[in-house]
Structure formats: structure tokens, C-alpha cells
N, C-alpha and C positions, 0 to 999 in steps of 0.2 A: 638945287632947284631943278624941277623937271619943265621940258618945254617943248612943244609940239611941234616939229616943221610942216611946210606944205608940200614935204617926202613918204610924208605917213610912217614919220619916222619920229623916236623919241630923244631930245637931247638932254644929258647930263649937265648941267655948271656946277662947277665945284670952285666957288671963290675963293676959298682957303689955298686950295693948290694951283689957282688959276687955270684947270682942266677945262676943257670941252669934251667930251664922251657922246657918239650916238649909236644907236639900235640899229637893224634893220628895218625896214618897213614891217610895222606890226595892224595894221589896219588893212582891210581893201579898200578900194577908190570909192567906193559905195557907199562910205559909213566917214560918220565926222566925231572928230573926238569931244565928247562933254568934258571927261577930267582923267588924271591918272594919279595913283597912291604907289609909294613904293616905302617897302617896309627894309630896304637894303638887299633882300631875299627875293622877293617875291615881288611883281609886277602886276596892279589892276588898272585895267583901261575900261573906261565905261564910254561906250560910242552910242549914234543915234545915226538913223538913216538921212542922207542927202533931201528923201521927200519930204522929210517932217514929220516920220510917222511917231506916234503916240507911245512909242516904247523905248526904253534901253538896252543897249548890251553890256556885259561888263566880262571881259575878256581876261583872263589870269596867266601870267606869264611868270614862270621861275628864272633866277640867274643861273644856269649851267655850274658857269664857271665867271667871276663878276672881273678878272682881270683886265684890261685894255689889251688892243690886239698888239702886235709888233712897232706899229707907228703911234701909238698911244691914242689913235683918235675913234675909235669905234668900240663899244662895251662890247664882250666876249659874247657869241651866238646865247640868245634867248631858247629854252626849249621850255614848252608848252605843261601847261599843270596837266591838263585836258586833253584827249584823243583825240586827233582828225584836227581841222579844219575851227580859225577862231570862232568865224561865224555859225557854224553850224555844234559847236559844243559851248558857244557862249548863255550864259543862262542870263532872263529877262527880266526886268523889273519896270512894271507899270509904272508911267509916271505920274499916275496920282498917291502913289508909295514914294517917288526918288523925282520929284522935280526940280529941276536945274534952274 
């Protein structure tokens, strides 16, 4: 199960293992998270802006490397599908196409 903190960060539960696993802050403070999909591989965050505006982001993140770090509590550094910056290589989806 994936789960959002108010770190702007993503946490793993793995009830099976009884794990907790989290991300780095993958959002800026500007943007609120609508959902996130992970395929085991790959990581989509689809965010909206704090003002409310009329669009979405959907931001793609790959696992590097999916290990837990030395103290088991943080998934291995995320690097990015996409060049630069989330917000500025995140692609848009109207939301009279993808309404939440």
C-alpha cells in the first residue's frame, strides 16, 4: 500500500513483512498529491496545484535501485524517467480528461 505524508514524501506498507519504507520528498510544497501508481519499477504521482488550478501533473519516477537503505527504513534514492526538474518535465492532463 502506498501513502502520502505531509513530508511530500511516499510511504511503503508491506503488511506481509510488517515493513514501513519511505521516499524522499518527491513533490514541491506547491503541488498536492491527487494519487500515485507503482508498477514495482516505476513510480507515477499525479499532483494539482495548492490554488486549485484546472490541471494535473503526473510526475514518473523509476526505482534506481528498489533495496531499503542500511537501517531498512527509507526505499533506495528514486532517479527520475525524465530530465531536469518534476515540475517542469511533468506532462498535463486536463481535467475534463482525468477528473479526480
Amino acid at each position: 500500500m502506498l501513502y502520502f505524508s505531509g513530508r511530500r514524501t511516499l510511504l511503503e506498507v508491506d503488511l506481509v513483512r510488517q515493513e514501513i519504507r519511505e521516499t524522499e520528498p518527491l513533490i514541491g510544497a506547491d503541488r498536492r498529491p491527487v494519487s500515485a501508481t507503482s508498477d514495482g519499477e516505476n513510480l507515477r504521482i499525479v499532483t494539482q496545484s495548492l490554488d486549485g488550478a484546472e490541471e494535473l501533473l503526473v510526475h514518473s519516477f523509476s526505482f534506481e535501485s528498489p533495496a531499503p537503505d542500511e537501517d531498512g527504513t527509507h526505499i533506495a534514492k528514486l532517479s527520475q524517467l525524465m530530465r531536469g526538474g518534476t515540475a517542469k518535465d511533468a506532462y498535463t492532463i486536463p481535467m475534463s480528461i482525468y477528473p479526480y
